[in-house]
C-alpha positions as CSV (number, residue, x, y, z in Angstrom):
1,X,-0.8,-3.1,-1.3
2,X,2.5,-2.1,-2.0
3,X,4.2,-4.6,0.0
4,X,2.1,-7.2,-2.2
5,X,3.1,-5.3,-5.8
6,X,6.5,-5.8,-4.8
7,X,6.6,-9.3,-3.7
8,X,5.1,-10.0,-6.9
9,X,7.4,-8.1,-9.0
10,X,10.3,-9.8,-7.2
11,X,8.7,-13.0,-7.6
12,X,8.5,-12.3,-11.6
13,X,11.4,-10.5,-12.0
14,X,13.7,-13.4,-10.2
15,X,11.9,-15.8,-12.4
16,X,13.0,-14.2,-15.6
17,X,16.7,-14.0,-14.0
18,X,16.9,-17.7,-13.0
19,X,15.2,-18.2,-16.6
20,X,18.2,-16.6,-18.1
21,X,20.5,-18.2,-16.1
22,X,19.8,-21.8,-16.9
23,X,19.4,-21.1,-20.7
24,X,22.9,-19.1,-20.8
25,X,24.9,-20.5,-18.6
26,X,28.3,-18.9,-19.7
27,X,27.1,-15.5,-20.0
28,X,27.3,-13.5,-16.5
29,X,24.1,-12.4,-14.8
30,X,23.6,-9.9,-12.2
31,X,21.3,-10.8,-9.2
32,X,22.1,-7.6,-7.4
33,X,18.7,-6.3,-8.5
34,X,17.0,-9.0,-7.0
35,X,19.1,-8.8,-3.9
36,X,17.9,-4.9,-3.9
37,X,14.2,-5.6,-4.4
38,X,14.5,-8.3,-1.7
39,X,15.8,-6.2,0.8
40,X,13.4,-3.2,0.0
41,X,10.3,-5.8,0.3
42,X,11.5,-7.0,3.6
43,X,11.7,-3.3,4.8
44,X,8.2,-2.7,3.8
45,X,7.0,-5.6,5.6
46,X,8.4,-4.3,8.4
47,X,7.4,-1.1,8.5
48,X,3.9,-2.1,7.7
49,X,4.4,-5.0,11.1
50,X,5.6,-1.9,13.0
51,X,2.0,0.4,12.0
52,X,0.1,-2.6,12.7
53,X,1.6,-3.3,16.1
54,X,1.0,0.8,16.8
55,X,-2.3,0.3,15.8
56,X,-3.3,-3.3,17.9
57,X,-1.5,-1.3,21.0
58,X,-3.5,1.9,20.2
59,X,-6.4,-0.2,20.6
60,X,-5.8,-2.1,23.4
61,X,-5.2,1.3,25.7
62,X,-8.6,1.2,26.3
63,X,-8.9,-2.2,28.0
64,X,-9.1,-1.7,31.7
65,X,-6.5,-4.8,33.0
66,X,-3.9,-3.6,29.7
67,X,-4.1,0.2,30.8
68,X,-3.1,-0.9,34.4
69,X,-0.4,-3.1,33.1
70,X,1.2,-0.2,31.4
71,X,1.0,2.0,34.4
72,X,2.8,-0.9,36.1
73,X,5.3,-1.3,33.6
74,X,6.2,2.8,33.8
75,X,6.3,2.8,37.1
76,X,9.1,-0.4,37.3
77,X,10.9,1.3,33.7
78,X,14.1,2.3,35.8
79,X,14.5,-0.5,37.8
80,X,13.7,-2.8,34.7
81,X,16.3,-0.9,32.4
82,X,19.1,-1.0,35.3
83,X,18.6,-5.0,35.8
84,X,19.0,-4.8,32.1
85,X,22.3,-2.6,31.9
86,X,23.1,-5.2,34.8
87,X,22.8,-8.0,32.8
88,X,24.5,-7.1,29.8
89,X,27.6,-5.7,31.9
90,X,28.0,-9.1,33.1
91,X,27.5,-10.8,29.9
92,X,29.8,-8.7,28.2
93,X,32.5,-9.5,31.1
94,X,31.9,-13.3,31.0
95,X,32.3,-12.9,27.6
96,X,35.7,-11.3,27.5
97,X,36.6,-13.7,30.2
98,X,35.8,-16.5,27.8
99,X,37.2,-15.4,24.9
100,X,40.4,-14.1,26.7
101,X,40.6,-18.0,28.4
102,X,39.6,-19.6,25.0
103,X,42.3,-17.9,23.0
104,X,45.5,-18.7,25.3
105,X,44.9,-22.4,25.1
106,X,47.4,-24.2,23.1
């Protein structure tokens, strides 16, 4: 509910800025309050995404074939999270390499 009262005020609140804009077009006007209730609206959407997706997986713990795919997944965690460190090792190497190549080139 929050995340709609905001959108809407944004929406409003933008509208009267553009508004002002357009009629005075000499005169400055700040959109740094826009930009601020922009970036707090995508926050609470975000957060609310977040306590939904806690929620769906809360749920599905009790489904028989998703509780044995978690058990699978915590029993491969270290081996999945040392492929991973693996794999961004060597993309952070072939990335020096690249830019280290890429920069000496006349």
């Amino acid at each position: 509910m929050f995340s709609l009262f905001l959108y809407a005020y944004r929406l409003v609140y933008m509208t009267q800025v553009m508004h002002r804009l357009r009629t005075s077009e000499t005169q400055f006007t700040s959109l740094r309050r826009g930009a601020n209730l922009t970036y707090t609206s995508s926050c609470a959407d975000a957060m609310l995404l977040l306590l939904l997706c806690l929620k769906v997986a809360r749920q599905l713990r009790f489904i028989r074939q998703c509780c044995i795919i978690t058990r699978v997944i915590s029993s491969a965690a270290a081996s999945l999270l040392g492929t991973l460190l693996l794999l961004l090792v060597l993309l952070t190497a072939c990335s020096t390499f690249a830019y280290l190549v890429g920069t000496n080139l006349p």
